[in-house]
C-alpha positions as CSV (number, residue, x, y, z in Angstrom):
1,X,77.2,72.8,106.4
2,X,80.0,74.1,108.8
3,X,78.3,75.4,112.1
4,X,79.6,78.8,113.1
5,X,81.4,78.7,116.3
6,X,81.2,82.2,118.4
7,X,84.6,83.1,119.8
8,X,84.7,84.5,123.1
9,X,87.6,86.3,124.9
10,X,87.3,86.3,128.7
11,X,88.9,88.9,130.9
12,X,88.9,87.9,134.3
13,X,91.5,87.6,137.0
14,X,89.4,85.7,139.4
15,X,90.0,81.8,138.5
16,X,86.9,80.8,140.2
17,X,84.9,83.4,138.5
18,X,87.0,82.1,135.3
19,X,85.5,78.5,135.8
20,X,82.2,79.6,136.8
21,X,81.6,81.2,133.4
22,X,83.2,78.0,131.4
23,X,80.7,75.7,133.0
24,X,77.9,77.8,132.3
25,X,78.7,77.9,128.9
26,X,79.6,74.3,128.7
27,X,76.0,73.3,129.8
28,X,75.0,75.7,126.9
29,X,75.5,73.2,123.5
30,X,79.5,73.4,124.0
31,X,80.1,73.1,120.5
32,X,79.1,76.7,119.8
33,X,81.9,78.1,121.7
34,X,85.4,78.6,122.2
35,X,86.2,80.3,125.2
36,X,90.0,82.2,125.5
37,X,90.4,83.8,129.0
38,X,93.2,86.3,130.0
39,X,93.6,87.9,133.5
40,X,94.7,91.5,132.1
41,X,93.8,94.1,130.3
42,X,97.0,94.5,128.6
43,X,96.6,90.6,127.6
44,X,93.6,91.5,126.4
45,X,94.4,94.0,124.0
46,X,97.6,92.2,123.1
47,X,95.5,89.2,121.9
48,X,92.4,91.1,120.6
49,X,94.5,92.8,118.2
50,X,96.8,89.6,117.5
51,X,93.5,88.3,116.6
52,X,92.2,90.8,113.6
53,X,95.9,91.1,112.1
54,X,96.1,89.9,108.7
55,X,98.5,87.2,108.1
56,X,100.3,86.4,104.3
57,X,101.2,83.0,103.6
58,X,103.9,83.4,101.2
59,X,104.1,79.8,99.7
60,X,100.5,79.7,98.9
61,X,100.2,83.2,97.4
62,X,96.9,83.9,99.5
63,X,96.1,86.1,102.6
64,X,93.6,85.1,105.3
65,X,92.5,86.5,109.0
66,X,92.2,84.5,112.0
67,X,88.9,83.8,113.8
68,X,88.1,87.4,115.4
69,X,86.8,87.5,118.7
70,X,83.2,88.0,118.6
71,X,82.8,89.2,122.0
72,X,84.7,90.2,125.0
73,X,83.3,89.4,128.6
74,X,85.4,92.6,130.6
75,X,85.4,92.1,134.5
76,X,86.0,96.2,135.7
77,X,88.1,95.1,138.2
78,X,91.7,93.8,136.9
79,X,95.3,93.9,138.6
80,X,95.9,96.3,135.9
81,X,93.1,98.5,135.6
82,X,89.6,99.4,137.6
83,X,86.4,100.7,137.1
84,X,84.9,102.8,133.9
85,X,88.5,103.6,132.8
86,X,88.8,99.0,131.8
87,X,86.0,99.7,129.2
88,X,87.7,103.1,128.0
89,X,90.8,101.6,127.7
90,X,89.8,98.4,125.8
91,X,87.1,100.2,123.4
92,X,89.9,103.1,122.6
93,X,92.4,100.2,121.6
94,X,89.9,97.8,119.8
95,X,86.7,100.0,119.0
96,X,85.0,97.5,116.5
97,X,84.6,93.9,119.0
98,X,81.9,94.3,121.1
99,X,82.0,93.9,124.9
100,X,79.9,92.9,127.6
101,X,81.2,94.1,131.5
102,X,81.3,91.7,134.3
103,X,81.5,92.7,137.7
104,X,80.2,91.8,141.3
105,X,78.6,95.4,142.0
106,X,74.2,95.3,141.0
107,X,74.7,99.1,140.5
108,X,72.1,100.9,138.1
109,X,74.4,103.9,137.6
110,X,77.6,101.9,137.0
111,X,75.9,100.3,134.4
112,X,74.9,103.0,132.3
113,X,78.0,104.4,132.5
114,X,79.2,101.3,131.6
115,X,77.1,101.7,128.5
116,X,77.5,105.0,127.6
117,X,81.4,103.9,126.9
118,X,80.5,101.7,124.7
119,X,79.7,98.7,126.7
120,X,76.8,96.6,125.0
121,X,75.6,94.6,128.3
122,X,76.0,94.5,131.8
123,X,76.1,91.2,133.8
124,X,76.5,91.0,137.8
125,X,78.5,88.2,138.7
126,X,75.8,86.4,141.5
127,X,73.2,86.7,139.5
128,X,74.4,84.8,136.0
129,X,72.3,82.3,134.3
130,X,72.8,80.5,131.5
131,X,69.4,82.4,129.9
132,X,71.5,85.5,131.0
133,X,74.6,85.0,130.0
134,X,73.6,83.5,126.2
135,X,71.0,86.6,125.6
136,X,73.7,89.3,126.9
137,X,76.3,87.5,124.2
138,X,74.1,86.9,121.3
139,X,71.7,90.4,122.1
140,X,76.0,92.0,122.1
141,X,77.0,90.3,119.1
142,X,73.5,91.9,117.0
143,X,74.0,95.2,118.3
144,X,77.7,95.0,117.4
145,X,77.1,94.1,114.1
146,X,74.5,97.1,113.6
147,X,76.9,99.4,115.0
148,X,80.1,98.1,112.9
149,X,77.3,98.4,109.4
150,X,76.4,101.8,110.7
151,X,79.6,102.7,111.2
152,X,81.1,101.8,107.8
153,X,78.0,103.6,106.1
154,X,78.5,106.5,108.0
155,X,82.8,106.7,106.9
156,X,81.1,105.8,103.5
157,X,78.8,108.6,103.4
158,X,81.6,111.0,104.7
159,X,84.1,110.2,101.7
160,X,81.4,110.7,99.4
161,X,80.6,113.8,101.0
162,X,84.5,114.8,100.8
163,X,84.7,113.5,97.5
164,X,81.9,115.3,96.4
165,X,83.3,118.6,98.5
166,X,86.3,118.4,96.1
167,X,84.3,117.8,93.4
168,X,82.8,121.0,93.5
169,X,86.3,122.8,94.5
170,X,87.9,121.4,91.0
171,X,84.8,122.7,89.3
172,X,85.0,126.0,90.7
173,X,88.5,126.2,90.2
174,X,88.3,125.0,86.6
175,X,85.4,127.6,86.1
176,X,87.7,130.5,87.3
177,X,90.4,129.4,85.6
178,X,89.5,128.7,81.9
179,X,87.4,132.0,81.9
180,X,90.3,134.0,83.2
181,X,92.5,132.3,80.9
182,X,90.5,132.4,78.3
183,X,89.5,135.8,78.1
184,X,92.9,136.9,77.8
185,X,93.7,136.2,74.4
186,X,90.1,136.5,73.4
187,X,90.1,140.1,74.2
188,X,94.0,140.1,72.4
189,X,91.9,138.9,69.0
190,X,88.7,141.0,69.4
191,X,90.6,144.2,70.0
192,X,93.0,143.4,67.0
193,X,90.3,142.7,64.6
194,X,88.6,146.4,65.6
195,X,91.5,147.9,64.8
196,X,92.8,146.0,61.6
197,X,88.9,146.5,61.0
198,X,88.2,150.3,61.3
199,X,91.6,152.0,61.1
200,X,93.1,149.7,58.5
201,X,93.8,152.1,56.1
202,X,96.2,154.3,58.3
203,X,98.0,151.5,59.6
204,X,101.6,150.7,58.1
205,X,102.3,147.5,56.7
206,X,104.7,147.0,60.2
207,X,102.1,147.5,62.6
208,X,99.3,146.1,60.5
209,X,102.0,142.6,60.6
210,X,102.0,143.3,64.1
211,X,98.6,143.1,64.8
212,X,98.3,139.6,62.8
213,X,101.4,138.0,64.9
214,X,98.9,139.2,68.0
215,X,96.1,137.7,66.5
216,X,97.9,134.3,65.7
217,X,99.4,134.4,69.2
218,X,96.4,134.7,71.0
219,X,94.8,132.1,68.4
220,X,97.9,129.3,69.8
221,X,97.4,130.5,73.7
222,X,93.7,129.4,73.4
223,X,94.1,126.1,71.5
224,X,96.8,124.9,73.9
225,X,94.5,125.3,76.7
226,X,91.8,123.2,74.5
227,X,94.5,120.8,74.4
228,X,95.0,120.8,78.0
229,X,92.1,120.7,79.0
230,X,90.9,117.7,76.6
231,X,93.9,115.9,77.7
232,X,93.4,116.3,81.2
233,X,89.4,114.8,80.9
234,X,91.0,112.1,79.2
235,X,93.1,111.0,82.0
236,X,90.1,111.7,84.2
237,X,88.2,109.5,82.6
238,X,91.1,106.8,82.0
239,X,90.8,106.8,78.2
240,X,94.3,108.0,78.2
241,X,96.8,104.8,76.8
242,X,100.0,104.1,76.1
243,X,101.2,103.6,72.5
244,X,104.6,102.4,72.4
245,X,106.7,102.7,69.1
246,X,110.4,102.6,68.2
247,X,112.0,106.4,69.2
248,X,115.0,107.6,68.8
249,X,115.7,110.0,72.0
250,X,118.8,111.8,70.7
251,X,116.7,112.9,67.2
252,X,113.7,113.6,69.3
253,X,115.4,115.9,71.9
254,X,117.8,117.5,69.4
255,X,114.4,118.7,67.0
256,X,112.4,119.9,70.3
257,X,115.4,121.9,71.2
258,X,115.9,123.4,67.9
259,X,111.5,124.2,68.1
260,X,111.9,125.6,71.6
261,X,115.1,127.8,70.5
262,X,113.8,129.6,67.0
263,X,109.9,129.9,69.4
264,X,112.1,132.0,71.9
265,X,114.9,133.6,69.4
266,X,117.6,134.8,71.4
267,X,116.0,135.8,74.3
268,X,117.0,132.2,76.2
269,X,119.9,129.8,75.3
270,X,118.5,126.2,75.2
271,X,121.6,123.7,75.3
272,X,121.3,120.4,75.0
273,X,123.4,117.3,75.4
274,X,123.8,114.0,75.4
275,X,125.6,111.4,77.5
276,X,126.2,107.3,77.1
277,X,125.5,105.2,74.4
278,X,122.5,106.2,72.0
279,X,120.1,103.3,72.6
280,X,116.3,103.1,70.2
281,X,113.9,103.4,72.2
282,X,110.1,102.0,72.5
283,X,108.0,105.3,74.2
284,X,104.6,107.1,73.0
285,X,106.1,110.1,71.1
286,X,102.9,112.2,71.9
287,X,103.3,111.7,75.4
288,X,106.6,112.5,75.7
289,X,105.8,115.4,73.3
290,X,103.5,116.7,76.0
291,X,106.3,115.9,79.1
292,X,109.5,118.1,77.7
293,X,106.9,120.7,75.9
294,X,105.2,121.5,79.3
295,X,108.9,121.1,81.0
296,X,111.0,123.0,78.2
297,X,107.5,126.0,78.2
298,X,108.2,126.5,82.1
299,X,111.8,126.4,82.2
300,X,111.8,129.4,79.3
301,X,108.4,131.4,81.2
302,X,109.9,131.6,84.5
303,X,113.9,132.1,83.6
304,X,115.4,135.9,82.6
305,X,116.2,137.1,79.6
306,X,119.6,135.7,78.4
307,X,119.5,132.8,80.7
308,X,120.6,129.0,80.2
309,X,118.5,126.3,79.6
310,X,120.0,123.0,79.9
311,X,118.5,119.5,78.8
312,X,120.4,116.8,79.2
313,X,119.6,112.9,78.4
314,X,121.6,110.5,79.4
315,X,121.4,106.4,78.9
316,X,122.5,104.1,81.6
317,X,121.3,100.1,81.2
318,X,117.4,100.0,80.6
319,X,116.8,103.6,81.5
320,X,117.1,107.4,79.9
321,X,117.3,110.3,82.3
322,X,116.0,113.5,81.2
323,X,117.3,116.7,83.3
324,X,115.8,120.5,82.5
325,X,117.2,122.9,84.5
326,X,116.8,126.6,84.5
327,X,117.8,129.8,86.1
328,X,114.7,131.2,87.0
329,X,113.0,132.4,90.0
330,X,112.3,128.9,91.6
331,X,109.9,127.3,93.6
332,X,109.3,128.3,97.2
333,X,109.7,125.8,99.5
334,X,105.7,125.7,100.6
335,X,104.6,125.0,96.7
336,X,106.5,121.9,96.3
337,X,104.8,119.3,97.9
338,X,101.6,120.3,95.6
339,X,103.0,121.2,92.5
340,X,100.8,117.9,90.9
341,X,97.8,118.9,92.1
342,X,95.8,120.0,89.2
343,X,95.5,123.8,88.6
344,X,97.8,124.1,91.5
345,X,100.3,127.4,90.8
346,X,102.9,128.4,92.4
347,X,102.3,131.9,95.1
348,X,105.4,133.7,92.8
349,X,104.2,133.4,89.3
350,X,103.4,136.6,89.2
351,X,101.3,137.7,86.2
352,X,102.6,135.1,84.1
353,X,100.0,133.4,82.4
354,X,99.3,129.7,83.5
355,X,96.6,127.2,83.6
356,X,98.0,124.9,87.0
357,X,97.3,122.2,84.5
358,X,101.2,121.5,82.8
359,X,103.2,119.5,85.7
360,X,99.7,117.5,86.5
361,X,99.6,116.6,82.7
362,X,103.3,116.0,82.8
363,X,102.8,113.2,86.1
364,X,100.4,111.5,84.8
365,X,102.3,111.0,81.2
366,X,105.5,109.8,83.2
367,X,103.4,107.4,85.4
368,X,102.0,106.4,82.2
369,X,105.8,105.0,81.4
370,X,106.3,103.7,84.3
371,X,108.5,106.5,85.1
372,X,109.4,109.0,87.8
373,X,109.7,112.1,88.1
374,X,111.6,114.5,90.7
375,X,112.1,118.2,91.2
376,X,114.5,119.9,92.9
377,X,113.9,124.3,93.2
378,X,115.2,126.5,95.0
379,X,113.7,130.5,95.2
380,X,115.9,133.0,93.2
381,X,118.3,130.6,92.0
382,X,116.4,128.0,89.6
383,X,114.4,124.4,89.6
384,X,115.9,121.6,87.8
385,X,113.1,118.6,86.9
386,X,115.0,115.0,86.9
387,X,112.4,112.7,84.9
388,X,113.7,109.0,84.4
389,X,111.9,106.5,82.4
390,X,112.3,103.0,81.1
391,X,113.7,102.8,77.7
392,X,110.7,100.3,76.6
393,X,107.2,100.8,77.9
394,X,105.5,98.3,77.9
395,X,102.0,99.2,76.4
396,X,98.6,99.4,79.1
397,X,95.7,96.6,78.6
């Protein structure tokens, strides 16, 4: 069995002090150590941090770190640094090896300041034995590894506790928003059905139609935020694959179009076109459904009346390049960087109605591809959403 050597770094300008120490240890079974001794501070932390860096060996294909220091013996007095402010300066730079101070003052107070930097032990120079010396190391080395454990369980604790923070935001949020959004069109169907229900009979055959394309409206709003929503808890809970199958892009794009164009009548234009050489293909249709439905939805709900819609898909080598641009109010500049972020709206929506849910279902079907995904807005004049993705997606294990 392979004895574990304990690495110490020595930090000491005084060569005689310097030798002192190594014969101490020497007389102490020499095989348990390996002494590396410095004479500054800066050398110190140089080395120390030299020492934890990990190092990839790219021939082998495998990553390993080099011995750490287990403990530092700090003189306080070095030709680039004096006093409390050595241990400050060494803990601030390497805060997880633990240290033990050296000096040639036996003062009480010195050495509980000395601790209360972080220091683990305190040793006066005259009065080192070897019994001294070994308990101060190994007693330094103990504590430090409580404190590193406690340490990591407290960071542990505080991303749960962040995790869990957040938790309870996306709950609340998602509380708030599917019974805002969901009370909307349920009143729309409730108040419809009382009035086809009790004043049916003076109703016309216009506004009684009218009432019904309310109805059937409402009835689409609320199962495409069932859809949303299961789609999102599928991601969530990474039961969300990739089923690949051969797709022609032109076909597919052309039919949306046509959907999106008798949905909206001739309140938008929706124009698309198509650039290089039609390629088939191999992408989840439903996926992509869900990408250009959310896109093409957005484009027409935040652009005026009469406005151009543009999608564009062009082929280049391996990979298609879908463009939707609009001329609609845009995206101010502070929204962008979280536009993602589930149930995340934009401050200028307005009234219009909106989950927060359609661009963080639309990331996660491009990164599903492989894909990326860009947008470019600007307030008052339009956003334009560049997505790009390989022309064969290869499926997820």
């Amino acid at each position: 069995m392979e004895k574990n050597i304990i690495h110490i770094l020595l930090v000491e300008d005084s060569p005689t002090d310097a030798m002192l120490l190594r014969q101490v240890l020497s007389r102490a079974n020499p095989g348990e150590w390996q002494m590396t001794h410095v004479e500054r501070l800066s050398e110190a932390i140089d080395i120390s941090r030299e020492n934890t860096r990990q190092i990839s060996d790219d021939s082998q294909q495998e990553s390993f770190k080099q011995h750490k220091f287990d403990v530092v013996l700090l003189d306080l007095h070095l030709p680039d640094s004096t006093g409390l402010d050595t241990v400050k300066e060494y803990r601030a730079a390497i805060p997880d090896i633990c240290v033990v101070v050296l000096t040639g003052l036996d003062d009480e107070d010195l050495a509980l300041q000395a601790m209360s930097e972080g220091a683990q032990d305190y040793l006066v120079k005259d009065q080192i034995t070897i019994q001294r010396l070994l308990r101060a190391i190994r007693y330094a080395i103990e504590r430090g590894e409580i404190l590193n454990k406690l340490r990591e369980s407290e960071e542990r604790s505080r991303q749960a506790l962040t995790k869990e923070q957040e938790l309870n935001e996306l709950k609340s949020n998602f509380v708030a928003m599917v019974s805002h959004e969901f009370r909307t069109p349920m009143t729309t169907i409730r108040t419809a059905i009382e009035i086809l229900e009790y004043n049916n009979h003076k109703l016309t055959d216009e506004r009684r139609a009218k009432y019904f394309v309310r109805i059937q409206k409402a009835i689409n709003q609320t199962l495409q935020l069932l859809d949303e929503i299961l789609f999102l808890s599928r991601t969530e809970a990474s039961k969300l694959d990739l089923y690949p199958t051969p797709l022609n892009l032109e076909s597919f794009c052309s039919e949306l179009t046509e959907i999106f164009q008798l949905s909206t009548g001739s309140q938008h234009n929706i124009i698309f076109t198509s650039q290089g050489e039609s390629t088939q293909a191999e992408m989840d249709e439903e996926l992509l459904n869900s990408i250009f439905t959310n896109l093409l939805s957005n484009a027409i709900k935040y652009s005026p009346q009469q406005s151009n819609i543009l999608f564009d898909l062009t082929f280049e080598d391996d990979i298609a390049t879908f463009r939707v641009q609009d001329q609609g109010r845009g995206i101010p500049l502070k929204d962008q960087p979280h536009l993602f972020q589930t149930f995340y709206r934009a401050s200028n929506v307005g009234t219009a109605q909106g989950t927060g849910l359609g661009l963080a279902i639309v990331k996660k079907c491009v990164d599903l591809h492989r894909g990326q995904i860009q947008i470019e807005s600007q307030q008052d004049v339009g956003t334009t959403v560049t997505v790009t993705l390989p022309l064969r997606s290869a499926a997820l294990s």
